[in-house]
PyMOL Python script that loads the backbone (N, CA, C, O; Angstrom):
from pymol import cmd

cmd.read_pdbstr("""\
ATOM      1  N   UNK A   1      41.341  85.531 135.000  1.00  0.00           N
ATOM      2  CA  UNK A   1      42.305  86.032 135.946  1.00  0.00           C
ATOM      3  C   UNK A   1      43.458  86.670 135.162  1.00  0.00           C
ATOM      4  O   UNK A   1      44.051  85.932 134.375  1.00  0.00           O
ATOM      5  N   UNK A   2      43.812  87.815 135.262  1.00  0.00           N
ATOM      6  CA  UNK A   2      44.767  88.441 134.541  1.00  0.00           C
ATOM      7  C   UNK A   2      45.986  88.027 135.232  1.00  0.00           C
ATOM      8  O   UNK A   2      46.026  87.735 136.427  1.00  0.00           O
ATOM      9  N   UNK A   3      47.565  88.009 133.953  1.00  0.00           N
ATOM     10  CA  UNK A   3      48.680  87.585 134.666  1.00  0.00           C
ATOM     11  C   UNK A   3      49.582  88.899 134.873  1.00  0.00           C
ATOM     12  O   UNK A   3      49.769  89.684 133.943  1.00  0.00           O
ATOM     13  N   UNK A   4      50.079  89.068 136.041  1.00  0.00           N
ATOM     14  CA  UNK A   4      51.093  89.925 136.638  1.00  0.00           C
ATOM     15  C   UNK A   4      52.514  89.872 135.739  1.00  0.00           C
ATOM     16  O   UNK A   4      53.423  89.045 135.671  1.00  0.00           O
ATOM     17  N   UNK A   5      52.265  91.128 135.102  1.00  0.00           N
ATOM     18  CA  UNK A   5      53.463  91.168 134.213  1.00  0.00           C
ATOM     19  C   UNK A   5      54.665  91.447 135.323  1.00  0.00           C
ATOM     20  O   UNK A   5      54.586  91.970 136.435  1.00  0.00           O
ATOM     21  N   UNK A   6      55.925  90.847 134.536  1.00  0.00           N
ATOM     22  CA  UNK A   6      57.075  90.876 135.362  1.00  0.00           C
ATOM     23  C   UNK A   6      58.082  92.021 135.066  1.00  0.00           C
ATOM     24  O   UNK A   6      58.396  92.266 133.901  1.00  0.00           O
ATOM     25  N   UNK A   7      58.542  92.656 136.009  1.00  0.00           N
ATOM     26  CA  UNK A   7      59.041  94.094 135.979  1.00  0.00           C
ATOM     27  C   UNK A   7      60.330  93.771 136.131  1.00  0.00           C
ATOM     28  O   UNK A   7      60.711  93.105 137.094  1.00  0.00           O
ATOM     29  N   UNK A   8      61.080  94.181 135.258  1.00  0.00           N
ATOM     30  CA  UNK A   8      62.508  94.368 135.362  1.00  0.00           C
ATOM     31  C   UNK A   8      63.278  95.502 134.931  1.00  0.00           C
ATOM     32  O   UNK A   8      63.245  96.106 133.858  1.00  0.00           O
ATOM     33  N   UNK A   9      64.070  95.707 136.097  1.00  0.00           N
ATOM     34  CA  UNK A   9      65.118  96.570 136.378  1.00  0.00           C
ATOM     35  C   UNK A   9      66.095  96.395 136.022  1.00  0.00           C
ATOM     36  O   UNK A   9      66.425  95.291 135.589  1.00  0.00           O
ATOM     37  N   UNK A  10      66.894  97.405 136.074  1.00  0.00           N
ATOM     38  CA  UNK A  10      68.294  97.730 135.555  1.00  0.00           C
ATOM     39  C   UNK A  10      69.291  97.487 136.442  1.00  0.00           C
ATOM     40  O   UNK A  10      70.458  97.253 136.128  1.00  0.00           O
ATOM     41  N   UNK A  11      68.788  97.544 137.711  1.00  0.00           N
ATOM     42  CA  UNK A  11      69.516  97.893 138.824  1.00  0.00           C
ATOM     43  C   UNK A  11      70.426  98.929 139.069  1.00  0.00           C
ATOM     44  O   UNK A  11      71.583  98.817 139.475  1.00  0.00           O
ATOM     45  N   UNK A  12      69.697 100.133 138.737  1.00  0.00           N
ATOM     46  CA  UNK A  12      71.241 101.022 139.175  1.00  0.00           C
ATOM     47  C   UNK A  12      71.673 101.804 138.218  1.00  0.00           C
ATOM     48  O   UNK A  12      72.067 102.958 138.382  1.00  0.00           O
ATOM     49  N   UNK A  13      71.591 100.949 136.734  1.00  0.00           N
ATOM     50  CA  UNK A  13      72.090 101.729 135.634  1.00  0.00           C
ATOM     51  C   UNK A  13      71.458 102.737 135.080  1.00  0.00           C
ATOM     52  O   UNK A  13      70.228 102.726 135.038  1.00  0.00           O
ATOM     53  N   UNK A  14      71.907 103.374 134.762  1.00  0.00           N
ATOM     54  CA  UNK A  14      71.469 104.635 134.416  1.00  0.00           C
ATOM     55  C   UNK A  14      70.687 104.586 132.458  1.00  0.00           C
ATOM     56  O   UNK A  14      71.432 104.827 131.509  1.00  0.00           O
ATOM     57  N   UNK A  15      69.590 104.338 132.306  1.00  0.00           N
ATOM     58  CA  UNK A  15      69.028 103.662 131.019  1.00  0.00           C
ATOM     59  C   UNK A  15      69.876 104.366 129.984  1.00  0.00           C
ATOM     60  O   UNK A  15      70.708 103.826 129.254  1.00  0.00           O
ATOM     61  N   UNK A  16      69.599 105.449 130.016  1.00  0.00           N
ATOM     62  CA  UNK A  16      70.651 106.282 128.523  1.00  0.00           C
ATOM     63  C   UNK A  16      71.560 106.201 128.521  1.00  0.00           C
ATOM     64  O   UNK A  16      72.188 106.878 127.707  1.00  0.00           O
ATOM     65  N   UNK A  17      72.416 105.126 129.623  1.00  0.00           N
ATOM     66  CA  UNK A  17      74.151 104.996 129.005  1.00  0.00           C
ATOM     67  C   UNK A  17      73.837 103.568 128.359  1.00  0.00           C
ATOM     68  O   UNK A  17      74.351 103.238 127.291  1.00  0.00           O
ATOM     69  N   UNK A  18      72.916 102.697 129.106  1.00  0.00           N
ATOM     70  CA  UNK A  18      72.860 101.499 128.196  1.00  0.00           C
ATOM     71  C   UNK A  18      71.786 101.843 127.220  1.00  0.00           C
ATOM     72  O   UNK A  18      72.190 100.989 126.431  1.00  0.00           O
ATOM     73  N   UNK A  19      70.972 102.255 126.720  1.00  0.00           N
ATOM     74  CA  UNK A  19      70.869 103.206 125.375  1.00  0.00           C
ATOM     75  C   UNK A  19      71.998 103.429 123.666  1.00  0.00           C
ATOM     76  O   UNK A  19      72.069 102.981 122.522  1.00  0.00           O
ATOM     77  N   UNK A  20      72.727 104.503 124.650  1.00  0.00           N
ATOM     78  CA  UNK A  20      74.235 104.207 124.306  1.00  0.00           C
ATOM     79  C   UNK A  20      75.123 103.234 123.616  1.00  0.00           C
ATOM     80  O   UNK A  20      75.403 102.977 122.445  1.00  0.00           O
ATOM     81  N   UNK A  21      75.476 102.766 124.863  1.00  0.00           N
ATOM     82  CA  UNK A  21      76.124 101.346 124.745  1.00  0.00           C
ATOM     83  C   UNK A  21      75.595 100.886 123.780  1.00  0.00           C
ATOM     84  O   UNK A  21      76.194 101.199 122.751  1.00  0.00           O
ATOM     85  N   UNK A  22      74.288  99.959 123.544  1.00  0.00           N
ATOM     86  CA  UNK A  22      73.941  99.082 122.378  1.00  0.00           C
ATOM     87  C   UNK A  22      74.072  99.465 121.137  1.00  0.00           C
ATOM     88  O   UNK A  22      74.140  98.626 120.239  1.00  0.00           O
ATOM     89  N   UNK A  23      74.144 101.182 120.816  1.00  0.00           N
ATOM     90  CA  UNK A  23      73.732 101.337 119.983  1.00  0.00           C
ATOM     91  C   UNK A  23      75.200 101.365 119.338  1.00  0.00           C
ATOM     92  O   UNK A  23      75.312 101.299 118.113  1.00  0.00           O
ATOM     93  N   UNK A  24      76.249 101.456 120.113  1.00  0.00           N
ATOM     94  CA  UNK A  24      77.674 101.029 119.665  1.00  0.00           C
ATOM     95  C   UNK A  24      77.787  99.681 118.776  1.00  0.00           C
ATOM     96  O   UNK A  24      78.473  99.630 117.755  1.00  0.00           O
ATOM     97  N   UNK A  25      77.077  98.660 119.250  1.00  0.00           N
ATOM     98  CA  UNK A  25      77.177  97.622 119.037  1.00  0.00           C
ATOM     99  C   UNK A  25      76.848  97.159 118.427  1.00  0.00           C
ATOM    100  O   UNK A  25      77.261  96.018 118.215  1.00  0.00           O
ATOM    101  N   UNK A  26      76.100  97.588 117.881  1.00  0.00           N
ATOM    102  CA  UNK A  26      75.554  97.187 116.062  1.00  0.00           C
ATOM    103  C   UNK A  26      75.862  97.463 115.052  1.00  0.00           C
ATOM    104  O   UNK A  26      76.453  98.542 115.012  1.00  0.00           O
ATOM    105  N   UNK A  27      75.700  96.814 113.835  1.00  0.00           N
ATOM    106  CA  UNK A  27      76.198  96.426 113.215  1.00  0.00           C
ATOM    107  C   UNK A  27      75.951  97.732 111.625  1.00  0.00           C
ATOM    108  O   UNK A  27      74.879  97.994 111.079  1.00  0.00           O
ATOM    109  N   UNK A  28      76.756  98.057 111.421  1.00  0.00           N
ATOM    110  CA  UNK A  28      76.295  99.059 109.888  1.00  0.00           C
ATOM    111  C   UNK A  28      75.505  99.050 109.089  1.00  0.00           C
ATOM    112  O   UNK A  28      76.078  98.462 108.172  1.00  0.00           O
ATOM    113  N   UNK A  29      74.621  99.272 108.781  1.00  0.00           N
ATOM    114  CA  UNK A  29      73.730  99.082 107.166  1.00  0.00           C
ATOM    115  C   UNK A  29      74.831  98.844 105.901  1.00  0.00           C
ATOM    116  O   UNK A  29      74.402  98.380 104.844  1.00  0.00           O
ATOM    117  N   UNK A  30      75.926  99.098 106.010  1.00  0.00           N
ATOM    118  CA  UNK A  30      76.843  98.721 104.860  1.00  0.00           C
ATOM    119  C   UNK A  30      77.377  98.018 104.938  1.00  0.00           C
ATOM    120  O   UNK A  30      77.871  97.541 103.916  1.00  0.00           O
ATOM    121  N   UNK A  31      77.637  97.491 106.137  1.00  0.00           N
ATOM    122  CA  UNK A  31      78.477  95.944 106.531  1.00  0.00           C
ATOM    123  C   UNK A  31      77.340  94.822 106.210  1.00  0.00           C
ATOM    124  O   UNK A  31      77.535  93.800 105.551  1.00  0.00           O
ATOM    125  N   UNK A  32      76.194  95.194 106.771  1.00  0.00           N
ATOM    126  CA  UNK A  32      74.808  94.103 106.913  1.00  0.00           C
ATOM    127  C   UNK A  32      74.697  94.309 105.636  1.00  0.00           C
ATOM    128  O   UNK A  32      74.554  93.121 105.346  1.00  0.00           O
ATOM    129  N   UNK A  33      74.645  94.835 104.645  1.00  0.00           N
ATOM    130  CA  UNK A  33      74.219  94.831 103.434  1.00  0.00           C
ATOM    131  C   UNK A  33      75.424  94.149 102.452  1.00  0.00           C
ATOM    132  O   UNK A  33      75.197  93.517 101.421  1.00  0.00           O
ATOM    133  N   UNK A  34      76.665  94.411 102.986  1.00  0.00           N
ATOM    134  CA  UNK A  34      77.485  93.442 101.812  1.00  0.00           C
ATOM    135  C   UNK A  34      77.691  92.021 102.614  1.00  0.00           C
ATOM    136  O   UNK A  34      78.056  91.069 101.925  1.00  0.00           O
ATOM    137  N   UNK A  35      77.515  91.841 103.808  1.00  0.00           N
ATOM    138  CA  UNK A  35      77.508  90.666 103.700  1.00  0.00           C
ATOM    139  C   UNK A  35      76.069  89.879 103.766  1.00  0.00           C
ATOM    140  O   UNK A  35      76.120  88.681 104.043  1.00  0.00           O
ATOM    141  N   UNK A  36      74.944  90.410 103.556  1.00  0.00           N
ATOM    142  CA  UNK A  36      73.701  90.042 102.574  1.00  0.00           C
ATOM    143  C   UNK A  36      74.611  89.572 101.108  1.00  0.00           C
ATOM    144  O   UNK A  36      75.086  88.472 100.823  1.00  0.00           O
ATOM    145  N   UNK A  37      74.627  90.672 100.458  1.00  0.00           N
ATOM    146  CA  UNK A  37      75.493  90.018  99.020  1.00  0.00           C
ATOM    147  C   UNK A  37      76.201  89.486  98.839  1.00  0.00           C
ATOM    148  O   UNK A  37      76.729  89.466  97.727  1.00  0.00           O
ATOM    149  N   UNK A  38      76.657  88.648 100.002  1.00  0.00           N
ATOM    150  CA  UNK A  38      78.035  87.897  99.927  1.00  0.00           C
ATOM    151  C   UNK A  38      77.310  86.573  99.773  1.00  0.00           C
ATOM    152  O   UNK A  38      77.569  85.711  98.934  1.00  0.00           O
ATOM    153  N   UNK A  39      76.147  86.526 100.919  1.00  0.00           N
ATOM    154  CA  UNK A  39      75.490  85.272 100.943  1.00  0.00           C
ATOM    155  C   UNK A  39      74.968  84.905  99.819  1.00  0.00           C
ATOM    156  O   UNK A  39      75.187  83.866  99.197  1.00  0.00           O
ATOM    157  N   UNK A  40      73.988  86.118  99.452  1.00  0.00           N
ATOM    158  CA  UNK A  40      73.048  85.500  97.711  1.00  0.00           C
ATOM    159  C   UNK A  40      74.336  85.238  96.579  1.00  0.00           C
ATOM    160  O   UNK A  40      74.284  84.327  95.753  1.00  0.00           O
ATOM    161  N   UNK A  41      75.283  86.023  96.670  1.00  0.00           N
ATOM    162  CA  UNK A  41      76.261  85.757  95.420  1.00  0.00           C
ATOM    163  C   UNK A  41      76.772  84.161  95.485  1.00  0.00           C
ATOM    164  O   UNK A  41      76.952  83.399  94.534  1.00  0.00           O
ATOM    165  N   UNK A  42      76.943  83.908  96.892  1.00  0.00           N
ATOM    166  CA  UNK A  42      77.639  82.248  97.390  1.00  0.00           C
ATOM    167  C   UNK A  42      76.103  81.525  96.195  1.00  0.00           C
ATOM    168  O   UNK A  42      75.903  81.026  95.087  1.00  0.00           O
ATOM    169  N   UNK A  43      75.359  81.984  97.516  1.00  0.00           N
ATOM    170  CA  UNK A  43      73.840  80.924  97.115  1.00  0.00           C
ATOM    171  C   UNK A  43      73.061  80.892  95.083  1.00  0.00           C
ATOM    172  O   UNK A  43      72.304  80.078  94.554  1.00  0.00           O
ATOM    173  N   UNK A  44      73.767  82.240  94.489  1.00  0.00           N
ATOM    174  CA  UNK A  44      73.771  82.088  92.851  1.00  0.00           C
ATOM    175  C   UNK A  44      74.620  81.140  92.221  1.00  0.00           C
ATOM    176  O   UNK A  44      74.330  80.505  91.206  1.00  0.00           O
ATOM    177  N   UNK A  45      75.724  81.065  92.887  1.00  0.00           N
ATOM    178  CA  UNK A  45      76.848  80.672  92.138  1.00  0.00           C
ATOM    179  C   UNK A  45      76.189  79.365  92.389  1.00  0.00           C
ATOM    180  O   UNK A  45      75.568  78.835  91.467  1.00  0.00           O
ATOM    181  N   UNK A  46      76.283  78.694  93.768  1.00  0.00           N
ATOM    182  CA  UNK A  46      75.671  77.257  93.942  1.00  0.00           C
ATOM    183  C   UNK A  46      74.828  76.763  92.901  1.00  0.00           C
ATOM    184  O   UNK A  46      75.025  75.952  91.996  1.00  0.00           O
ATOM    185  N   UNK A  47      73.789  77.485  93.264  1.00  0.00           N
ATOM    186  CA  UNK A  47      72.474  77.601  92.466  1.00  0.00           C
ATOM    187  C   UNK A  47      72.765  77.188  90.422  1.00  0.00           C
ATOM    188  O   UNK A  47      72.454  76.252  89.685  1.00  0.00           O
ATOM    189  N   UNK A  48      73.405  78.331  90.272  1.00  0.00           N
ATOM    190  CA  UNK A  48      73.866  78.596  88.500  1.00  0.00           C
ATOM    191  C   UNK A  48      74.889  76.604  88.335  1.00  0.00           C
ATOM    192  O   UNK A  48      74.637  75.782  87.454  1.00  0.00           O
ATOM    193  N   UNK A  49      75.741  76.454  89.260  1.00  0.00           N
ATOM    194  CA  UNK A  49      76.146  75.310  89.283  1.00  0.00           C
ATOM    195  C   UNK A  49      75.715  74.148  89.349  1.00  0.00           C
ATOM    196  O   UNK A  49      76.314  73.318  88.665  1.00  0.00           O
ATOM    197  N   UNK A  50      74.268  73.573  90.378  1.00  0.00           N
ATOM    198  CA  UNK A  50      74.214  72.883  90.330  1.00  0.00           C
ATOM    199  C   UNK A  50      72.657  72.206  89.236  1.00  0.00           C
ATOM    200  O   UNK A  50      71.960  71.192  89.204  1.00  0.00           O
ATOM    201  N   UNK A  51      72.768  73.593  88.455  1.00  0.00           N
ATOM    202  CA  UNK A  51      71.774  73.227  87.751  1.00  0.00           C
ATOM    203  C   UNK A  51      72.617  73.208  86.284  1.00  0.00           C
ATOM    204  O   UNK A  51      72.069  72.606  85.361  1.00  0.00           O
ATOM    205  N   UNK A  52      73.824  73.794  86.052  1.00  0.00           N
ATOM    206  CA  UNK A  52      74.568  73.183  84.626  1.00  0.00           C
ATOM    207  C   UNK A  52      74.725  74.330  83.969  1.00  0.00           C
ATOM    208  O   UNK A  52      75.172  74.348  82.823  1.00  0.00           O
ATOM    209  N   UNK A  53      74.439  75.213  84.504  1.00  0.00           N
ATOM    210  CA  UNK A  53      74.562  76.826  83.944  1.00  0.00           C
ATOM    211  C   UNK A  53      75.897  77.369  83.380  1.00  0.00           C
ATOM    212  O   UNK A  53      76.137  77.731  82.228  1.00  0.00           O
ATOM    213  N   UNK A  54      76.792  77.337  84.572  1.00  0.00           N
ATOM    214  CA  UNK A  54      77.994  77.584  84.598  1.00  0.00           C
ATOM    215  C   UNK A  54      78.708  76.089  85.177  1.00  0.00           C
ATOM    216  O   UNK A  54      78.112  75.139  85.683  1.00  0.00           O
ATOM    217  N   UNK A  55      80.436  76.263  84.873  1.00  0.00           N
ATOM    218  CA  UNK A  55      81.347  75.058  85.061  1.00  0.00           C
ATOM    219  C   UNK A  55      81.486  75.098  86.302  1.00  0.00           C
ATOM    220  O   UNK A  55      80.739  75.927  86.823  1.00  0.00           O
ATOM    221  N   UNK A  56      82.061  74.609  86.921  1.00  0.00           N
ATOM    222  CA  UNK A  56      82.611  74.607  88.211  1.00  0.00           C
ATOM    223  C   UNK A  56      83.439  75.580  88.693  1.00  0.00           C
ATOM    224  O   UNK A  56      83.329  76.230  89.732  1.00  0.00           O
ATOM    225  N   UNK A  57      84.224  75.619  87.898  1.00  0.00           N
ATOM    226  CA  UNK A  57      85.224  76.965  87.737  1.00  0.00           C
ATOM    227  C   UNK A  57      85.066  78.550  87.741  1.00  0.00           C
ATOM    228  O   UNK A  57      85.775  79.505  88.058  1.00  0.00           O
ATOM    229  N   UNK A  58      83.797  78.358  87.238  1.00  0.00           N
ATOM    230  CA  UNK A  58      82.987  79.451  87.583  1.00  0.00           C
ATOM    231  C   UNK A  58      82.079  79.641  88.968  1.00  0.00           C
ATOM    232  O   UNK A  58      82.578  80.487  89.709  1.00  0.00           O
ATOM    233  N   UNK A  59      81.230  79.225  89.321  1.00  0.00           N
ATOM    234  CA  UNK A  59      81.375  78.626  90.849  1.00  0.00           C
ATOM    235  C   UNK A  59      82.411  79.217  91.555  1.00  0.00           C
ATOM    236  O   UNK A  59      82.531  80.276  92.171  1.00  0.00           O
ATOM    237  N   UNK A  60      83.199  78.180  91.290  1.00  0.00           N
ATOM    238  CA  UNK A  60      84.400  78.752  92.284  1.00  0.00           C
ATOM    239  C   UNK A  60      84.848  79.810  92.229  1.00  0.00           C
ATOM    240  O   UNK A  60      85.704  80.030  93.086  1.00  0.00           O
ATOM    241  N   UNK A  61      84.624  80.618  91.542  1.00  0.00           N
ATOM    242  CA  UNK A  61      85.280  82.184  91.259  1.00  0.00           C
ATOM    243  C   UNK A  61      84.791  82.932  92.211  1.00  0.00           C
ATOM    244  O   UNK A  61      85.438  83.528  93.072  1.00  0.00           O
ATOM    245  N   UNK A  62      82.922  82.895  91.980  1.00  0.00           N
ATOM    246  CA  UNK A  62      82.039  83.588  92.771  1.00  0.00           C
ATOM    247  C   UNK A  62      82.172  83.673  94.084  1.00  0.00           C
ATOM    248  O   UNK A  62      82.221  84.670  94.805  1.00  0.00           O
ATOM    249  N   UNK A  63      82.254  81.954  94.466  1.00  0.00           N
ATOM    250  CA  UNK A  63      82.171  81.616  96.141  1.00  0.00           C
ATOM    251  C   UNK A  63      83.685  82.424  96.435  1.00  0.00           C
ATOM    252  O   UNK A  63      83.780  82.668  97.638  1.00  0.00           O
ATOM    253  N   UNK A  64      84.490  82.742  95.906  1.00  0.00           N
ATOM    254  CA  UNK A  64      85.879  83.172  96.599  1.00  0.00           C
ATOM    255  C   UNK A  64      85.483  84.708  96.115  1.00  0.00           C
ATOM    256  O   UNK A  64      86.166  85.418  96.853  1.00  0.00           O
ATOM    257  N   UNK A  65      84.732  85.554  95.255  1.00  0.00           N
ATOM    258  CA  UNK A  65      84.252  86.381  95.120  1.00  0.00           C
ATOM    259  C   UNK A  65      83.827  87.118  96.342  1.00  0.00           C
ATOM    260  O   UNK A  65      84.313  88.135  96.836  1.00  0.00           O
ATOM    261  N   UNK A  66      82.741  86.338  96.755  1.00  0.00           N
ATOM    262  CA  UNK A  66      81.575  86.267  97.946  1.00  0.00           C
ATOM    263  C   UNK A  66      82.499  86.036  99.752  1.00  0.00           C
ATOM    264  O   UNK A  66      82.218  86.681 100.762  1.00  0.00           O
ATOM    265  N   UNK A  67      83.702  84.822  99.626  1.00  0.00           N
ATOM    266  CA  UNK A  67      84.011  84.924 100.962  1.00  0.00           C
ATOM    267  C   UNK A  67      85.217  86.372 100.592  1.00  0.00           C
ATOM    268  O   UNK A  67      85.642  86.880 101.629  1.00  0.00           O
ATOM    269  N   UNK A  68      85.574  86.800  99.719  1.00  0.00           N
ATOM    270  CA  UNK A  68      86.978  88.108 100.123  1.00  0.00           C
ATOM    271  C   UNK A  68      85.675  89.019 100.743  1.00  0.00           C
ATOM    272  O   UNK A  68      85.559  89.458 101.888  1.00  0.00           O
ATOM    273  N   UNK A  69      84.794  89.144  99.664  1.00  0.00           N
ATOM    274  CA  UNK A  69      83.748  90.706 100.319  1.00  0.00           C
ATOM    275  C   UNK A  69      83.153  90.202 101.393  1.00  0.00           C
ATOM    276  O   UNK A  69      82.959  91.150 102.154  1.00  0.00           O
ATOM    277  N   UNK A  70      82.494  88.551 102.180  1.00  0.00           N
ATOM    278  CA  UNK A  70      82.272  88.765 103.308  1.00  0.00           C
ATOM    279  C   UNK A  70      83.453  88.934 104.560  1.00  0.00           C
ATOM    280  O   UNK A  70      83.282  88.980 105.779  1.00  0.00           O
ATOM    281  N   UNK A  71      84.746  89.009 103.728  1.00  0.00           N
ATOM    282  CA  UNK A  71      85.624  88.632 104.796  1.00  0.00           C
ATOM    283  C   UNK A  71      86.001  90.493 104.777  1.00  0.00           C
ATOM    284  O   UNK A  71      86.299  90.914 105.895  1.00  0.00           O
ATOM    285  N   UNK A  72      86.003  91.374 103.844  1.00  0.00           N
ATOM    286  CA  UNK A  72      85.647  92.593 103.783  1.00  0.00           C
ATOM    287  C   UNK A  72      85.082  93.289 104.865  1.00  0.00           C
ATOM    288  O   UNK A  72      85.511  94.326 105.371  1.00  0.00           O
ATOM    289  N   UNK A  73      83.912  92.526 105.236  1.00  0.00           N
ATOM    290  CA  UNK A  73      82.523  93.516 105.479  1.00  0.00           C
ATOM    291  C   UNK A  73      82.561  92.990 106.767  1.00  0.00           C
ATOM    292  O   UNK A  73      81.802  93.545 107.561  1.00  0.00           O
ATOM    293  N   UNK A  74      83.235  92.074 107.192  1.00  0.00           N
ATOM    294  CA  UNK A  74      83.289  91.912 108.540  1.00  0.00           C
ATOM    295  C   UNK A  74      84.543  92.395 109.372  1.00  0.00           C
ATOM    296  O   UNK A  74      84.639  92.375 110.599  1.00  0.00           O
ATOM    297  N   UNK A  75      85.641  92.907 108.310  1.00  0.00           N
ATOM    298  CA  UNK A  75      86.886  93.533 108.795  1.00  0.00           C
ATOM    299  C   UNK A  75      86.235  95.246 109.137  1.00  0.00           C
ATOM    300  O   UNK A  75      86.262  95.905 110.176  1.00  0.00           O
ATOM    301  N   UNK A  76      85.767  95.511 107.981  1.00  0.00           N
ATOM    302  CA  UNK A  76      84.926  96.611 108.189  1.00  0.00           C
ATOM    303  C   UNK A  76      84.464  96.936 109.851  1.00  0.00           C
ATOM    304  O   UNK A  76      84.827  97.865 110.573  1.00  0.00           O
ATOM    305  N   UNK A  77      83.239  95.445 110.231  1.00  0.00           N
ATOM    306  CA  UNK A  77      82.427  96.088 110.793  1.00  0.00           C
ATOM    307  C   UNK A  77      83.000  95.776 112.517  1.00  0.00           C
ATOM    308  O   UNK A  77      82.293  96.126 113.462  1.00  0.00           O
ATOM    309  N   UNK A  78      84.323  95.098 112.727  1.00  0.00           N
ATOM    310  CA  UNK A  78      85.259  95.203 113.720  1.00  0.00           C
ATOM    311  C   UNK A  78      85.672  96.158 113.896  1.00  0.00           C
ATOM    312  O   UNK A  78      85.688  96.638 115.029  1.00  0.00           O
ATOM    313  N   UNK A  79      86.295  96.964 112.542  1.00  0.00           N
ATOM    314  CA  UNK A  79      87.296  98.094 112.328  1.00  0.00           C
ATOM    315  C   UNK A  79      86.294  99.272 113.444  1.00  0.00           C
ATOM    316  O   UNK A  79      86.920  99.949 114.259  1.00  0.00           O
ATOM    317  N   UNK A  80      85.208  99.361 113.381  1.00  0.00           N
ATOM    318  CA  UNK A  80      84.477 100.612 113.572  1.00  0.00           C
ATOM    319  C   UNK A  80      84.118 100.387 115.408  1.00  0.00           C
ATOM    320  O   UNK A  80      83.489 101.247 116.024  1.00  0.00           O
TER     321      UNK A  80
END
""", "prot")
cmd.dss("prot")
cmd.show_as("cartoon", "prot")
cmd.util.cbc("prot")
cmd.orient("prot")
């Protein structure tokens, strides 16, 4: 027995303004991409630390490295 796919509407709206719309709403390839590098730089530094690589101090450089540029890339991707 085949199942009755379910149809949904817009009601009204006109598809190419919400088209539009979403496409406002996303997010940059340059914003999404530095705060990608914000994360792996956090997750190296961890990483380099908790295996004896680097001091702590170093660590900590990175992770405050990593939150200015994610705090960057998300001022960025408000700004727009």
């Amino acid at each position: 027995m085949a199942r009755k796919q379910k149809k949904t509407s817009t009601f009204g709206a006109d598809p190419q303004m919400l088209q539009t719309g979403r496409k406002n709403k996303r997010i940059t390839p340059g914003v999404r991409n530095a705060l990608f590098c914000a994360v792996i730089l956090v997750a190296v530094a961890e990483l380099l630390y908790r295996t004896g690589l680097i001091p702590e101090v170093g660590a900590l450089v990175l992770d405050i490295a990593g939150l200015i540029i994610a705090l960057a890339a998300a001022a960025a991707g408000v700004r727009k």
